[in-house]
C-alpha positions in Angstrom: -9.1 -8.6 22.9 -7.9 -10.2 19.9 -10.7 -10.3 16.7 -10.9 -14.4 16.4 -9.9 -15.4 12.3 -12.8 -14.9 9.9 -13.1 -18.5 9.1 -12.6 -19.5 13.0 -16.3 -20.8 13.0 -15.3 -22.9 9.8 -11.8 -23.7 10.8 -13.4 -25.4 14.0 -15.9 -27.4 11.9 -13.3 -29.1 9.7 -10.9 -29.7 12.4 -14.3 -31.5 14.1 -14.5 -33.6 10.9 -17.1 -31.3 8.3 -16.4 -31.4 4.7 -15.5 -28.0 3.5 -15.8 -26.0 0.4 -14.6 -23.4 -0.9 -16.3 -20.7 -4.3 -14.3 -21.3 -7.4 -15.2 -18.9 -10.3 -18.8 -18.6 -8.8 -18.7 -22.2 -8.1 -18.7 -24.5 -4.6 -15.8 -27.0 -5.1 -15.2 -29.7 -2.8 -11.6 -29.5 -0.6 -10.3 -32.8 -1.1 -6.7 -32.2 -0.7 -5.7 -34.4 1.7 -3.9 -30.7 3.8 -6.0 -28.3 5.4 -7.8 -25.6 3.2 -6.0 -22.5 2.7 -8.1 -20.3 5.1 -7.5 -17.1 2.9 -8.9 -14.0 4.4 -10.7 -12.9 0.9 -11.9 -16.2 -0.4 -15.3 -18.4 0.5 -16.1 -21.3 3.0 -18.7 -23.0 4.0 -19.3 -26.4 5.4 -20.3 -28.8 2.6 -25.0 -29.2 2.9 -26.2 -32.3 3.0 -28.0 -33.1 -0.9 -30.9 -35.5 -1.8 -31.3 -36.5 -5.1 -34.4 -37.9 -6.1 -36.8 -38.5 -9.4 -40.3 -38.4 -9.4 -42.6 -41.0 -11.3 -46.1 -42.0 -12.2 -47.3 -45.0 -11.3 -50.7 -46.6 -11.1 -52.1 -48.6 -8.1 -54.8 -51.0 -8.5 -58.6 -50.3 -9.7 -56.6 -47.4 -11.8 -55.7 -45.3 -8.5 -52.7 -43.0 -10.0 -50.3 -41.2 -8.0 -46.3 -39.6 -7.9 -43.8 -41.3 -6.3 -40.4 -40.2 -5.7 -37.2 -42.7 -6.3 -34.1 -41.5 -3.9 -32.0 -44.4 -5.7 -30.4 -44.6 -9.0 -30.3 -48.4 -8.8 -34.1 -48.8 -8.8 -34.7 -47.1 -11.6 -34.6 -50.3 -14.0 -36.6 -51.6 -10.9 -39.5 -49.3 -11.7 -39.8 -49.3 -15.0 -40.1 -52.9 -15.4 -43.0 -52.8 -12.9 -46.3 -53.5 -14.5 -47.5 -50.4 -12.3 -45.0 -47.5 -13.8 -46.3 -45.2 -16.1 -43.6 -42.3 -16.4 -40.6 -40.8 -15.4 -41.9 -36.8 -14.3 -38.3 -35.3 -15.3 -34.4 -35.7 -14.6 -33.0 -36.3 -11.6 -32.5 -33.6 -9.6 -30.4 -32.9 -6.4 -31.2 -30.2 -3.7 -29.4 -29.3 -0.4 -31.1 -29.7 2.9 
C-alpha cells in the first residue's frame, strides 16, 4: 500500500476551501497566492485557527456597580469612551486563536 502524502490531511482541507498557512522563519504566513501552496515535504502547514480579538474595559453601572467588559469591535471603541459609563481601557488589543 502506498504511504498517502504528508500533507494529504492538509491538501484535502484546502481543496474543501480552508485557508492554509505555511512557518516562515518561525513565523505562520498566510498563502494567498492565488496557485495552490507548494506542498514541500520538509516545510509546515496547517489550516489557518479561527482568532478573536477583543479589549477589555471598565465601566461603571448605576448606583456605582463597576465591572469589565470586553469590546470584540474596533469601531466601538470611540463608542465607549464617549459613554458617560466608561472608566478605562484594561490594556491593548489583543488577538487569540480559538
Amino acid at each position: 500500500m502506498n504511504k498517502p502524502h504528508k500533507h494529504a490531511a492538509l491538501i484535502k482541507a484546502w481543496a474543501d476551501g480552508a485557508k492554509i498557512q505555511y512557518k516562515e522563519n518561525g513565523n505562520w504566513v498566510d498563502w494567498n497566492s492565488g496557485c495552490s501552496p507548494s506542498w514541500l515535504q520538509d516545510a509546515d502547514y496547517r489550516i489557518k485557527p479561527n482568532t478573536i480579538k477583543y479589549r477589555l474595559y471598565v465601566y461603571a453601572r448605576a448606583f456605582e456597580e463597576v465591572s469589565v467588559h470586553i469590546c470584540t469591535d474596533p469601531t466601538l471603541e470611540n463608542t465607549f469612551e464617549k459613554s458617560v459609563s466608561f472608566i478605562k481601557w484594561l490594556g491593548d488589543w489583543q488577538e487569540v486563536e480559538v
